[in-house]
gemmi code that builds the backbone of each chain (N, CA, C; Angstrom):
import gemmi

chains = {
    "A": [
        ("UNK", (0.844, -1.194, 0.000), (0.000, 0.000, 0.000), (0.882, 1.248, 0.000)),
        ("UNK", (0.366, 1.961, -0.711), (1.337, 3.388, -0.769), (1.288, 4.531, 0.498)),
        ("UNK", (1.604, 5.202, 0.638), (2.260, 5.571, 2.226), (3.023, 6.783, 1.982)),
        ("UNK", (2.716, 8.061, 2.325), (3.759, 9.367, 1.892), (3.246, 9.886, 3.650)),
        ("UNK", (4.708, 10.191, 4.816), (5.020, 10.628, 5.524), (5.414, 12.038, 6.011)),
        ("UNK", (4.904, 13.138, 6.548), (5.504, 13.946, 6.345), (5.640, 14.332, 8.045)),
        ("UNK", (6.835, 14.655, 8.568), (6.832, 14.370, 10.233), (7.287, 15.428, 10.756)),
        ("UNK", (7.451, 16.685, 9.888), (6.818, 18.103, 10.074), (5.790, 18.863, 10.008)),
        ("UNK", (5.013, 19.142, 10.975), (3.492, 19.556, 11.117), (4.142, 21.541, 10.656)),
        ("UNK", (5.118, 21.700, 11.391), (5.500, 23.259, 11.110), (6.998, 23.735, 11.128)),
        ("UNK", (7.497, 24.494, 10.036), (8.833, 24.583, 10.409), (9.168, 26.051, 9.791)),
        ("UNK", (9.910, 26.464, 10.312), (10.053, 28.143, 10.545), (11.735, 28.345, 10.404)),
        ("UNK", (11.628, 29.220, 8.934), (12.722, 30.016, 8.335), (13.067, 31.277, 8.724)),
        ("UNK", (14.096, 31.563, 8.550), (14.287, 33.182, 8.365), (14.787, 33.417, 6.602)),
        ("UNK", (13.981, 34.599, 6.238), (14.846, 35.033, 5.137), (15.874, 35.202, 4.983)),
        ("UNK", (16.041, 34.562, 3.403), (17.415, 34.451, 2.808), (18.016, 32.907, 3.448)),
        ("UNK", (17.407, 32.170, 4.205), (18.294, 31.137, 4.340), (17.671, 30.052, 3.990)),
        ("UNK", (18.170, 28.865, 4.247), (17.460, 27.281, 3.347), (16.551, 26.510, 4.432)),
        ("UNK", (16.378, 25.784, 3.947), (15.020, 24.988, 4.694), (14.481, 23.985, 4.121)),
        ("UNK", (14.599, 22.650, 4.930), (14.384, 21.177, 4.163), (13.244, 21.197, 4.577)),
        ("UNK", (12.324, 20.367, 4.055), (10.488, 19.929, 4.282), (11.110, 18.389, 3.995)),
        ("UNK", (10.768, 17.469, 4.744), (11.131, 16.131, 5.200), (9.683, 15.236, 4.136)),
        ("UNK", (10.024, 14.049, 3.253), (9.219, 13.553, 3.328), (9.661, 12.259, 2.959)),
        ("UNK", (9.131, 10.968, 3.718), (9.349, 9.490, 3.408), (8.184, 9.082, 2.487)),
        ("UNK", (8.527, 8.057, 1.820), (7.440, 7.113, 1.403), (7.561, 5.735, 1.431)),
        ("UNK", (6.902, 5.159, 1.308), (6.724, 3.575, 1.680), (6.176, 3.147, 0.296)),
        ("UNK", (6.644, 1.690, -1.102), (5.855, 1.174, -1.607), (7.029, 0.403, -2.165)),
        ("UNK", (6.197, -0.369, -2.888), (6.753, -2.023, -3.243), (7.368, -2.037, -4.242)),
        ("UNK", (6.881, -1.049, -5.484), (6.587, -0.604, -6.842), (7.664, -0.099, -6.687)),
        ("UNK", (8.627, -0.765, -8.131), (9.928, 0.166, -8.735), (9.658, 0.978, -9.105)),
        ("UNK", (8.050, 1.407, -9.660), (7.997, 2.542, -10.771), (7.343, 3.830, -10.339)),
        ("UNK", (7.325, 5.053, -9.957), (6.606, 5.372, -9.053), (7.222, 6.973, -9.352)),
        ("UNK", (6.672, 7.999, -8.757), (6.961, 9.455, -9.059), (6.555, 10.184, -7.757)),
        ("UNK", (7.390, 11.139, -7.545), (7.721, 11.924, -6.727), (7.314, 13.221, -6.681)),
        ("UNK", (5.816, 14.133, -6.323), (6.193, 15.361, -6.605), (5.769, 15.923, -5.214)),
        ("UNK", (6.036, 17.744, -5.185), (5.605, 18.554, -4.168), (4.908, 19.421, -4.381)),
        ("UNK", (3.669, 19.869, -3.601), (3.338, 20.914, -4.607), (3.277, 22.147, -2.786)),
        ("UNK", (2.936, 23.385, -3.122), (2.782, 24.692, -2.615), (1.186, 24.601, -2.412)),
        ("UNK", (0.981, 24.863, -1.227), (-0.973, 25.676, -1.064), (-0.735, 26.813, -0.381)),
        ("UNK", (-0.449, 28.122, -0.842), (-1.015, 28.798, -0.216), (-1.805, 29.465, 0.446)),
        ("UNK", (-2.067, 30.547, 1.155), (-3.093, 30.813, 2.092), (-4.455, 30.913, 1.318)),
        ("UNK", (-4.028, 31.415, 0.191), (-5.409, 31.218, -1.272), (-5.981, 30.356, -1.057)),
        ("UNK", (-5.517, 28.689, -1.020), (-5.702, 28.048, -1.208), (-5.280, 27.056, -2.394)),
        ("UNK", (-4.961, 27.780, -3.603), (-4.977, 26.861, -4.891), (-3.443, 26.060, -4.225)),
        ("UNK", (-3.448, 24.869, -5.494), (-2.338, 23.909, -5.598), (-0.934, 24.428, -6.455)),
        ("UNK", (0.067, 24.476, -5.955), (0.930, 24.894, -7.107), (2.089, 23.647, -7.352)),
        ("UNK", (2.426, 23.592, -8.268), (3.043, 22.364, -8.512), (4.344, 22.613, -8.346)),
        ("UNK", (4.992, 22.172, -7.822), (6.971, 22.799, -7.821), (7.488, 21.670, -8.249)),
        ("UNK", (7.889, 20.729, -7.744), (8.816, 19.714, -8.877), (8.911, 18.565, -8.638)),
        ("UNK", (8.778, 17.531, -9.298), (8.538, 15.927, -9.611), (9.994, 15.350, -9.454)),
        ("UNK", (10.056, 14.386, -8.742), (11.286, 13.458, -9.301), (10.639, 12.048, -9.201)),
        ("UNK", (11.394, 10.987, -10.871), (10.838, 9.697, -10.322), (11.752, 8.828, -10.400)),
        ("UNK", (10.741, 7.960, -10.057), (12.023, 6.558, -8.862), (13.577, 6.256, -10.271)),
        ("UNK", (13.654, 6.196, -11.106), (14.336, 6.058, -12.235), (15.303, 7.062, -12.678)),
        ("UNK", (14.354, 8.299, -12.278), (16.173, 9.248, -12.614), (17.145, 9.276, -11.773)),
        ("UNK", (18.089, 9.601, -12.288), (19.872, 9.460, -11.605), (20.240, 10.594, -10.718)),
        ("UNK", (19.293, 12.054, -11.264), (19.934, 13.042, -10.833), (18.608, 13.742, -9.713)),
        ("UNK", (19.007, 14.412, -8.847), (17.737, 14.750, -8.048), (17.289, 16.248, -9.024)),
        ("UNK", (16.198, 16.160, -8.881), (15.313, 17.345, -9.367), (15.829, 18.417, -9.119)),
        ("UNK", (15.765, 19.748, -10.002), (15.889, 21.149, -9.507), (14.970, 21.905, -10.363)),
        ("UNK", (14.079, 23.221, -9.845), (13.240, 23.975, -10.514), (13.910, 25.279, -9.650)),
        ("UNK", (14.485, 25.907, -10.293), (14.768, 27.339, -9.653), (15.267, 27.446, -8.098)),
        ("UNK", (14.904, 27.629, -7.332), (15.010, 28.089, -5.677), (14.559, 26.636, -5.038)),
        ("UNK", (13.771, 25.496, -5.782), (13.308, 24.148, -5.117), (14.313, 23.284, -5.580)),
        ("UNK", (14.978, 22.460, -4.910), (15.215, 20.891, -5.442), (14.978, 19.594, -4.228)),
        ("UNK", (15.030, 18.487, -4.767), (14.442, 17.531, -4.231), (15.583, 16.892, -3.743)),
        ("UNK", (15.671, 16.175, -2.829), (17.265, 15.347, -2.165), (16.378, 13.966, -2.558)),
        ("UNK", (16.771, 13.064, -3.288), (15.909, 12.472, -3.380), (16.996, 10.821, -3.013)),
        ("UNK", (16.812, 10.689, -1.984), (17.563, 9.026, -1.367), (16.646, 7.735, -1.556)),
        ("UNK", (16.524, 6.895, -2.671), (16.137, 5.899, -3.264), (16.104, 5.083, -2.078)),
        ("UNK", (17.414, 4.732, -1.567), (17.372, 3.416, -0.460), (16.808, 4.036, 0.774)),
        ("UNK", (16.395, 4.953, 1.199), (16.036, 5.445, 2.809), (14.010, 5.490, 2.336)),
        ("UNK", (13.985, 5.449, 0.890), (12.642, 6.610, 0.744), (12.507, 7.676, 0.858)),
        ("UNK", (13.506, 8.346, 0.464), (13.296, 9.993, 1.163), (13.254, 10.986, -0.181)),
        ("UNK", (12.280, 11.903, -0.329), (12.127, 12.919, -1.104), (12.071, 14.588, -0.828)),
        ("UNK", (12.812, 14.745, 0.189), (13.178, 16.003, 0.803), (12.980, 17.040, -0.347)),
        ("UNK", (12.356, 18.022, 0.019), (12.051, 19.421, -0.746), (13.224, 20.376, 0.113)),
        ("UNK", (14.052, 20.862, -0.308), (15.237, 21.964, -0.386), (14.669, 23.247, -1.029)),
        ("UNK", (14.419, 24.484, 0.110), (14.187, 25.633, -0.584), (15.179, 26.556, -0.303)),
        ("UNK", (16.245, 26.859, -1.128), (17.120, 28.001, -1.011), (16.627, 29.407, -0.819)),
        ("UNK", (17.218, 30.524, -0.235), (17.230, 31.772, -0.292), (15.361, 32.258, 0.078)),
        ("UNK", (15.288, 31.177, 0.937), (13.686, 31.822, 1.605), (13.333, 32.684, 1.185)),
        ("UNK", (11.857, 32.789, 0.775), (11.221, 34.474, 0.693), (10.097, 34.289, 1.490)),
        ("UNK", (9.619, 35.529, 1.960), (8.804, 35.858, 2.432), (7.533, 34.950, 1.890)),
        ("UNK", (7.100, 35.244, 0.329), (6.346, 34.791, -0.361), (5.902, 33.227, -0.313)),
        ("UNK", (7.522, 32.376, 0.645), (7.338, 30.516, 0.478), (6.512, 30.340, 1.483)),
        ("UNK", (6.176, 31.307, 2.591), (5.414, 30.894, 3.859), (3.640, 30.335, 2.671)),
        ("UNK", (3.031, 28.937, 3.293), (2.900, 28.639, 2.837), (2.857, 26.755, 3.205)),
        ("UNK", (1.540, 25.989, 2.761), (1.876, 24.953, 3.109), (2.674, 24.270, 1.960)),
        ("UNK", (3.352, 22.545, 2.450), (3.990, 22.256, 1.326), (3.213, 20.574, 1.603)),
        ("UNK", (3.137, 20.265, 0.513), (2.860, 18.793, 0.495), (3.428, 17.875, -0.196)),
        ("UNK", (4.157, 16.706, -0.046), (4.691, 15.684, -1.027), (3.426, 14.631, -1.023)),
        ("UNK", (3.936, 14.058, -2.164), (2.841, 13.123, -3.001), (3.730, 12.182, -3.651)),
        ("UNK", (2.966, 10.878, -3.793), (3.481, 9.940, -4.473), (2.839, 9.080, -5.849)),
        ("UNK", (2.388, 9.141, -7.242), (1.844, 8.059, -7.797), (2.432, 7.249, -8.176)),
        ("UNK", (1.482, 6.537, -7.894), (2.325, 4.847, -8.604), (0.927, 4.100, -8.862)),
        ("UNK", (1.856, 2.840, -10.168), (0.812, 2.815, -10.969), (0.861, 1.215, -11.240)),
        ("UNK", (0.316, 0.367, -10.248), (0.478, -1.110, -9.985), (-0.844, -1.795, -9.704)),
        ("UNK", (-1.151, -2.923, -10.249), (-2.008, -3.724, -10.745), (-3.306, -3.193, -11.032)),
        ("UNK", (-3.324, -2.586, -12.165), (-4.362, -1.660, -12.547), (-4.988, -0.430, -11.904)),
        ("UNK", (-3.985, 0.127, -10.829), (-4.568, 1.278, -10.062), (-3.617, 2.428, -10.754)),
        ("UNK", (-4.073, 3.724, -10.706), (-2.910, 4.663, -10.577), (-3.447, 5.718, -9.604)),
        ("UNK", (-2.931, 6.136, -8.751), (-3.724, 6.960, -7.722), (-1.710, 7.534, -7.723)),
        ("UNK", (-2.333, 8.879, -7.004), (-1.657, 9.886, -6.490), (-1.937, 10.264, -5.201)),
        ("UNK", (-1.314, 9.846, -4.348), (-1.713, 10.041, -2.492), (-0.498, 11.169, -1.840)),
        ("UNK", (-1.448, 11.714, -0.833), (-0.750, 12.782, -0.488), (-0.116, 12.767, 0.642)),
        ("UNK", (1.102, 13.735, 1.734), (1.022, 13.473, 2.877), (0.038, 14.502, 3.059)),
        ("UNK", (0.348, 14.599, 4.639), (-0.128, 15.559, 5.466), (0.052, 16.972, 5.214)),
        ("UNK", (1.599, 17.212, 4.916), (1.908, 19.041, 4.805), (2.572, 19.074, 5.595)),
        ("UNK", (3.214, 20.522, 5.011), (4.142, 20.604, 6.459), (3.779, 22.322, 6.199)),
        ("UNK", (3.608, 23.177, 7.581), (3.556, 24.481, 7.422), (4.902, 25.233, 7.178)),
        ("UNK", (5.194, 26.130, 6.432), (5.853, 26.170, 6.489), (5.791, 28.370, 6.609)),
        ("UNK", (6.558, 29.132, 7.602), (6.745, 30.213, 7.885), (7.980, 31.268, 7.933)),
        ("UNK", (8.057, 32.084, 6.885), (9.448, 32.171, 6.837), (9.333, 34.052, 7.197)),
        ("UNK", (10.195, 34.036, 8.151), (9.900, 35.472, 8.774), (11.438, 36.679, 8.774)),
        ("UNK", (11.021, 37.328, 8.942), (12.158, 38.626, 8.108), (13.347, 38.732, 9.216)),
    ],
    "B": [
        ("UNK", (-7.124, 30.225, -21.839), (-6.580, 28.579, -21.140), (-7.160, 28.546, -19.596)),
        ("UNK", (-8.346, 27.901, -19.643), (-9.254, 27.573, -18.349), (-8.106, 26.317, -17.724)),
        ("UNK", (-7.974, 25.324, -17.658), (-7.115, 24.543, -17.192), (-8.628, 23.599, -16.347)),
        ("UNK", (-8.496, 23.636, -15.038), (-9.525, 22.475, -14.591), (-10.646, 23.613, -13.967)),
        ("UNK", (-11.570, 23.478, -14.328), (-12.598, 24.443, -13.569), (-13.682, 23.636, -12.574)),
        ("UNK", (-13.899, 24.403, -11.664), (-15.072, 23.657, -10.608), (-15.490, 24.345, -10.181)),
        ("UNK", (-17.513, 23.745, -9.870), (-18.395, 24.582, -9.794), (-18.876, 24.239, -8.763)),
        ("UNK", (-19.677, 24.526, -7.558), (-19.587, 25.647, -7.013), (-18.085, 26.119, -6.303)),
        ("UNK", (-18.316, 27.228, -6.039), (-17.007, 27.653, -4.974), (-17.490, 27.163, -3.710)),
        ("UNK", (-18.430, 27.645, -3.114), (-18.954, 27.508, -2.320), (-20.433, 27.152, -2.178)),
        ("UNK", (-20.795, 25.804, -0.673), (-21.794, 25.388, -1.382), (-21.950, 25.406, 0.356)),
        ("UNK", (-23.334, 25.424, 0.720), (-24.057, 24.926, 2.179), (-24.966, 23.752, 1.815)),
        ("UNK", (-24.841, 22.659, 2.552), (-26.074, 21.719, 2.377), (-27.106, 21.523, 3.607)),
        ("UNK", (-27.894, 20.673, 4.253), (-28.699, 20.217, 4.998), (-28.252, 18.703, 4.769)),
        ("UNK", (-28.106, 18.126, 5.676), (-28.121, 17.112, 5.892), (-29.209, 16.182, 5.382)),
        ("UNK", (-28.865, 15.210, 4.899), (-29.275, 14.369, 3.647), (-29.664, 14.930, 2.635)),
        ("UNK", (-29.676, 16.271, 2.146), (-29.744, 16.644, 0.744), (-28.876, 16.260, -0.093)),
        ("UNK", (-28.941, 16.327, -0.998), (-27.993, 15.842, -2.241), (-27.383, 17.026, -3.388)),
        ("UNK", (-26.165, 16.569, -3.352), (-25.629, 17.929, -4.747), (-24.659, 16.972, -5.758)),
        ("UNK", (-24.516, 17.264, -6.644), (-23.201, 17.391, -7.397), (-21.773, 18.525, -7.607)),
        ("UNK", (-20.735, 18.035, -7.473), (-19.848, 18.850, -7.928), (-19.270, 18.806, -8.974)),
        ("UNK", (-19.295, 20.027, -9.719), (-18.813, 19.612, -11.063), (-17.630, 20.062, -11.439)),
        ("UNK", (-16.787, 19.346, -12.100), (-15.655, 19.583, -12.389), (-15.330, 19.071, -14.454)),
        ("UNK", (-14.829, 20.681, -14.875), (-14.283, 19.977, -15.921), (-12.968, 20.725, -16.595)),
        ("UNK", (-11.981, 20.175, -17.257), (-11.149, 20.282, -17.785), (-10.946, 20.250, -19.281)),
        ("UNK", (-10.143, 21.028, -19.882), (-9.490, 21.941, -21.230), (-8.473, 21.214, -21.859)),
        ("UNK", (-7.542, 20.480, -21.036), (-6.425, 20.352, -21.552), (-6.526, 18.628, -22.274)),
        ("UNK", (-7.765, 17.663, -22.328), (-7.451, 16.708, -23.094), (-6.788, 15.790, -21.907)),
        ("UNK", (-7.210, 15.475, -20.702), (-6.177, 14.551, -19.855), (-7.066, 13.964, -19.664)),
        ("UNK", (-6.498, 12.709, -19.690), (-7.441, 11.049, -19.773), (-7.697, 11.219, -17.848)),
        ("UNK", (-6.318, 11.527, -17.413), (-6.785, 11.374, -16.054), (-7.459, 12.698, -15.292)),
        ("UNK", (-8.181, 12.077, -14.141), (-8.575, 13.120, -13.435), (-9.480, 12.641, -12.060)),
        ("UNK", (-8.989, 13.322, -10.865), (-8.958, 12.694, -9.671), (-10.000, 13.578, -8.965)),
        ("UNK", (-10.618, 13.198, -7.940), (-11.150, 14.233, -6.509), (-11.033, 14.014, -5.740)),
        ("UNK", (-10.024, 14.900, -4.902), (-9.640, 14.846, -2.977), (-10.435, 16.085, -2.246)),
        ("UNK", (-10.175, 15.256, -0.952), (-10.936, 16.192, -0.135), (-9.617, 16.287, 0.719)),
        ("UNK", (-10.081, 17.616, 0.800), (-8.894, 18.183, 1.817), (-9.307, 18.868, 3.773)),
        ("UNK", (-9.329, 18.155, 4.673), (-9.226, 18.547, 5.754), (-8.251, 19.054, 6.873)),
        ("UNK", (-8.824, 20.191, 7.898), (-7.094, 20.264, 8.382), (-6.736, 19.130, 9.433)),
        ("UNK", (-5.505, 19.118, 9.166), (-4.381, 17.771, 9.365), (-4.549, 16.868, 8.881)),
        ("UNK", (-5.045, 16.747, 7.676), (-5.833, 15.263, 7.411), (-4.550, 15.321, 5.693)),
        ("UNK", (-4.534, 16.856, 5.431), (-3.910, 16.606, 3.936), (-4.748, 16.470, 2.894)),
        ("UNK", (-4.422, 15.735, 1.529), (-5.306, 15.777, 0.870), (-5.795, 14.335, 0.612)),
        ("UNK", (-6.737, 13.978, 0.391), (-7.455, 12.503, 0.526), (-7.597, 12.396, -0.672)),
        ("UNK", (-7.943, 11.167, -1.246), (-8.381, 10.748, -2.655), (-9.099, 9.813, -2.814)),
        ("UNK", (-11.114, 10.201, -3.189), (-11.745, 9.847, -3.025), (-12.344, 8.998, -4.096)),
        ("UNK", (-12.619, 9.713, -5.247), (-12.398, 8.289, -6.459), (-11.669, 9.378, -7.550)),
        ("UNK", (-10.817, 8.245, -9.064), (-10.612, 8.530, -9.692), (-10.802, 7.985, -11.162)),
        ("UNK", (-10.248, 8.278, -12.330), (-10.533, 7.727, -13.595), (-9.999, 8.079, -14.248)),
        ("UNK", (-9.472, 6.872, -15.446), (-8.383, 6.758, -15.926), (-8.435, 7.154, -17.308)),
        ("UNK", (-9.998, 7.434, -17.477), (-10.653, 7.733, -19.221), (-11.901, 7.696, -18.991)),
        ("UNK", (-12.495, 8.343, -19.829), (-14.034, 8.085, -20.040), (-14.750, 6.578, -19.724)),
        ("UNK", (-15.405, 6.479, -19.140), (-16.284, 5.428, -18.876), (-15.927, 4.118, -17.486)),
        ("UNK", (-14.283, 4.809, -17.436), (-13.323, 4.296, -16.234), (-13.172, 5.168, -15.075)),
        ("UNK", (-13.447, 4.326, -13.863), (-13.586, 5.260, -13.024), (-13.327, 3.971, -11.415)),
        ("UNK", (-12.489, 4.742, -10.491), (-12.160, 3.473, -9.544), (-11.972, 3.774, -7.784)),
        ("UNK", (-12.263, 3.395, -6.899), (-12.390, 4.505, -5.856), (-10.681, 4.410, -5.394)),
        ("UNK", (-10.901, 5.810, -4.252), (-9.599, 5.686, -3.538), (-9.323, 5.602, -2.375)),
        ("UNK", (-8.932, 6.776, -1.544), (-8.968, 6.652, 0.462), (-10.592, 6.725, 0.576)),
        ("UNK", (-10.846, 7.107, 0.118), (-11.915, 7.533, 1.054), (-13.309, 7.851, 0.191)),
        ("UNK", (-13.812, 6.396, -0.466), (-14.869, 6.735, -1.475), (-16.466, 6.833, -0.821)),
        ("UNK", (-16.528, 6.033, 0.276), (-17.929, 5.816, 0.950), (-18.370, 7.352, 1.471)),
        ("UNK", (-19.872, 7.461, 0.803), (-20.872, 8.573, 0.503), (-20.646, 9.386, -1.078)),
        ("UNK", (-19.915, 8.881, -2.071), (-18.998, 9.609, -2.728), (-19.567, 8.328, -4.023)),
        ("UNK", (-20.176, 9.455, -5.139), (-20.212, 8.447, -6.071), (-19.704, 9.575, -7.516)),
        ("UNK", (-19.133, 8.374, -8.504), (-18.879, 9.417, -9.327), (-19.009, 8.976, -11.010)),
        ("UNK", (-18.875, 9.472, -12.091), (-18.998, 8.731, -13.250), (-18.200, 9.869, -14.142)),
        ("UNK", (-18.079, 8.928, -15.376), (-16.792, 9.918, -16.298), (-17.312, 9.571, -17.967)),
        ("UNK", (-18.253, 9.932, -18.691), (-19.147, 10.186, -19.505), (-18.208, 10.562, -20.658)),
        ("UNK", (-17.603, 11.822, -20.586), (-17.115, 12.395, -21.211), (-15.229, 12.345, -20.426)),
        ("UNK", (-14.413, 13.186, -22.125), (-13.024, 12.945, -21.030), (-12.903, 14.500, -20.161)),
        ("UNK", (-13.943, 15.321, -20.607), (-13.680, 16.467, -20.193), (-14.125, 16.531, -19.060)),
        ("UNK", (-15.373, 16.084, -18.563), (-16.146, 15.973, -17.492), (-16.139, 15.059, -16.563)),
        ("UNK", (-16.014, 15.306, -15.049), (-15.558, 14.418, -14.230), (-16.684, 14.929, -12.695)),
        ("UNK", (-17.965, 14.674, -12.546), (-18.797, 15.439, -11.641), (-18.567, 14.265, -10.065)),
        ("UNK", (-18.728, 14.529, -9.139), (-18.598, 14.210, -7.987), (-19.913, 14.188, -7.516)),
        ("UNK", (-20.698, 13.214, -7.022), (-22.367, 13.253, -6.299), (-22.097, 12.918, -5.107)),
        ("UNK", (-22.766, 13.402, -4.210), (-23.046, 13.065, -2.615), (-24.996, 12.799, -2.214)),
        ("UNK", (-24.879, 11.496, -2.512), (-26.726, 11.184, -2.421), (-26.971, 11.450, -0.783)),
        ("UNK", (-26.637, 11.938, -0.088), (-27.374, 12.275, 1.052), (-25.891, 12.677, 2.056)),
        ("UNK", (-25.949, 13.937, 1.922), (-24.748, 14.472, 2.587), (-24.949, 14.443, 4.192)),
        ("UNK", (-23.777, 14.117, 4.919), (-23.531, 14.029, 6.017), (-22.592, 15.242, 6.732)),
        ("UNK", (-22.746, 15.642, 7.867), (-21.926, 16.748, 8.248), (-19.975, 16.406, 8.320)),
        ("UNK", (-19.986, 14.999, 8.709), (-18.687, 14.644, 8.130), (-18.161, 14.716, 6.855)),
        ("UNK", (-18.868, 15.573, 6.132), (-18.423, 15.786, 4.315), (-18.175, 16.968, 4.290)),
        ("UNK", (-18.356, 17.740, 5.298), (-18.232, 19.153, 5.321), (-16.166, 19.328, 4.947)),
        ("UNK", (-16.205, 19.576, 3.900), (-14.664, 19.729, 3.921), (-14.519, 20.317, 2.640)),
        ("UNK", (-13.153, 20.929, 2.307), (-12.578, 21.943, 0.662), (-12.231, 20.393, -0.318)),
        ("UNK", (-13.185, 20.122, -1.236), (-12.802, 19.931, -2.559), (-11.898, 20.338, -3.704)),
        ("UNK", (-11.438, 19.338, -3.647), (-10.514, 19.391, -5.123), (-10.883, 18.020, -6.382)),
        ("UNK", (-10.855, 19.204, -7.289), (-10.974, 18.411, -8.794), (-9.470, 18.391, -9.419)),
        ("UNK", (-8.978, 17.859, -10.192), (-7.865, 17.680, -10.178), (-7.496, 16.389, -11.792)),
        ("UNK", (-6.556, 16.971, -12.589), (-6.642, 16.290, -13.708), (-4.660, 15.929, -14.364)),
        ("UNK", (-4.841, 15.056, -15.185), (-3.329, 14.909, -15.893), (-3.282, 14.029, -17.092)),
        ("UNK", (-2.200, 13.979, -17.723), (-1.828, 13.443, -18.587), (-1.739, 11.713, -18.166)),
        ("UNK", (-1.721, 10.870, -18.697), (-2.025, 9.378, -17.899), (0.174, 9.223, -17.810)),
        ("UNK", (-0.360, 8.341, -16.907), (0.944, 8.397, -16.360), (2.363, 8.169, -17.081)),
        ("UNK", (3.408, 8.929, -16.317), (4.290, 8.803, -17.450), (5.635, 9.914, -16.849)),
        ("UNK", (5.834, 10.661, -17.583), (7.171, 11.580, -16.750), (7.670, 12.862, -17.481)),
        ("UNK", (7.237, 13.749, -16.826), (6.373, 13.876, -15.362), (4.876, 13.635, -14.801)),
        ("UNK", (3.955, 14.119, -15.742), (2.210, 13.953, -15.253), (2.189, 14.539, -13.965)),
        ("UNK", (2.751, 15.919, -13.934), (1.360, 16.003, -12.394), (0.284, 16.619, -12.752)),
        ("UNK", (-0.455, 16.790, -11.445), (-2.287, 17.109, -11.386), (-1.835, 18.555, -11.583)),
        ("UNK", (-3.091, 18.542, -12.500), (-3.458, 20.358, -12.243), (-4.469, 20.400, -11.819)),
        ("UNK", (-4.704, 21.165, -10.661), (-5.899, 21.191, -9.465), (-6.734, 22.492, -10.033)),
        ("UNK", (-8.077, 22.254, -9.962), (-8.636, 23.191, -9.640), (-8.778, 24.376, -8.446)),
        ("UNK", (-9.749, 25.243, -8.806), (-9.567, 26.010, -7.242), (-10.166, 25.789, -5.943)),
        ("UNK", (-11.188, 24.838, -6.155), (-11.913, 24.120, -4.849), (-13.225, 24.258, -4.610)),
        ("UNK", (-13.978, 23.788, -3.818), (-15.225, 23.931, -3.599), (-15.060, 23.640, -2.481)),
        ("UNK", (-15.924, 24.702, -1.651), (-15.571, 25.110, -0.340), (-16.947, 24.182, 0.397)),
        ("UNK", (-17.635, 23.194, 0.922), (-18.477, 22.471, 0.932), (-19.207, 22.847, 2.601)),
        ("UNK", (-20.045, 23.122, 3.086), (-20.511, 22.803, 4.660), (-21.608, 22.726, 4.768)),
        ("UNK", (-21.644, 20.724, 5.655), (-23.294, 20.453, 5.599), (-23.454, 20.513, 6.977)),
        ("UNK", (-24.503, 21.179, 7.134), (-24.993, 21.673, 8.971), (-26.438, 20.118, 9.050)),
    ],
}
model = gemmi.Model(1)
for chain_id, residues in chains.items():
    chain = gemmi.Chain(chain_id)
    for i, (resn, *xyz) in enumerate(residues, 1):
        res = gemmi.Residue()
        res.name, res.seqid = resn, gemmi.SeqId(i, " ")
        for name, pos in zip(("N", "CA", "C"), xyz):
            atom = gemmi.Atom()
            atom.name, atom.element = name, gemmi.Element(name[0])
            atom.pos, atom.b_iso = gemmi.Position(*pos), 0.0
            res.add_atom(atom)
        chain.add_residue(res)
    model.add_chain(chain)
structure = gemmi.Structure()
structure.add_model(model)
structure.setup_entities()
């Protein structure tokens, strides 16, 4: 069964500096994808960046990249150079796509507050 | 470029009334999902479908029925809403799986049954 962990409920930056968002997953399936997305206080979903179980290199989109450790399960979101603007929840997600299912499951979130 | 749209924003029910939520999408994606989102709970995933006429549940399908007619259209029914349904909807759609495919979410439907 698929399984995405996230064992930060809240974690608090200062601008300009970095800040990991922790996330494990659990599944059986070699084949499987990695993403995170942003909710802000709006509400909408924003998508920041995918890594899957098969690439070599960990993800990077601008100011996000992913630490992504195959043997632990770990898909850590890395946000460089904090802004004000990242406060903001973050969520990792996992799909995978095994014996006729494909679902995309989410964790929990992690809050995340980044203050001047 | 609408991307995934959903109707209502906001909705009040009565307990055991019934609504639909409707959700549809622009971009041609076979897939397309609906979670409910509560706080601390994250986002749930209640049923989904993989194409027109395919459709399969997920965490959390009981009170929750749904059908996929069209590939654009993906509506969500609640035949007799319960105050435990009171929670923010998401419609949510993609390319069928592959690399990358993520969801593009709609903006939500804000739901509360008294």
């Amino acid at each position: 069964a698929q399984k995405i962990t996230q064992t930060q409920p809240g974690m608090f930056v200062q601008e300009k500096e970095a800040v990991t968002l922790d996330c494990t997953y659990d599944t059986s399936d070699p084949s499987y994808g990695l993403f995170w997305y942003k909710q802000p206080s709006s509400g909408e979903m924003i998508f920041l960046i995918y890594q899957g179980s098969y690439d070599q290199q960990n993800a990077t989109e601008g100011r996000y990249s992913l630490n992504f450790q195959k043997a632990r399960k770990s898909a850590n979101l890395v946000i460089s150079a904090s802004q004000l603007g990242d406060s903001a929840m973050y969520f990792c997600a996992m799909r995978e796509v095994v014996s006729g299912t494909d679902k995309l499951i989410f964790g929990t979130g992690t809050r995340l507050q980044v203050f001047p | 470029n609408a991307g995934v749209t959903q109707t209502p924003k906001f909705q009040v029910l009565k307990t055991g009334q019934s609504m639909t939520l409707q959700c549809a999408q622009d971009m041609n994606h076979e897939y397309m999902s609906w979670y409910r989102q509560d706080p601390g709970m994250g986002l749930r995933l209640i049923h989904y479908s993989v194409g027109a006429g395919i459709t399969d549940q997920g965490e959390v399908p009981n009170g929750y029925n749904v059908s996929r007619s069209t590939t654009e259209d993906f509506p969500l029914r609640l035949l007799s809403a319960a105050p435990s349904q009171t929670s923010v909807y998401f419609c949510a759609s993609s390319s069928p799986w592959g690399n990358p495919s993520p969801l593009h979410f709609g903006n939500g439907t804000r739901l509360t049954v008294t």
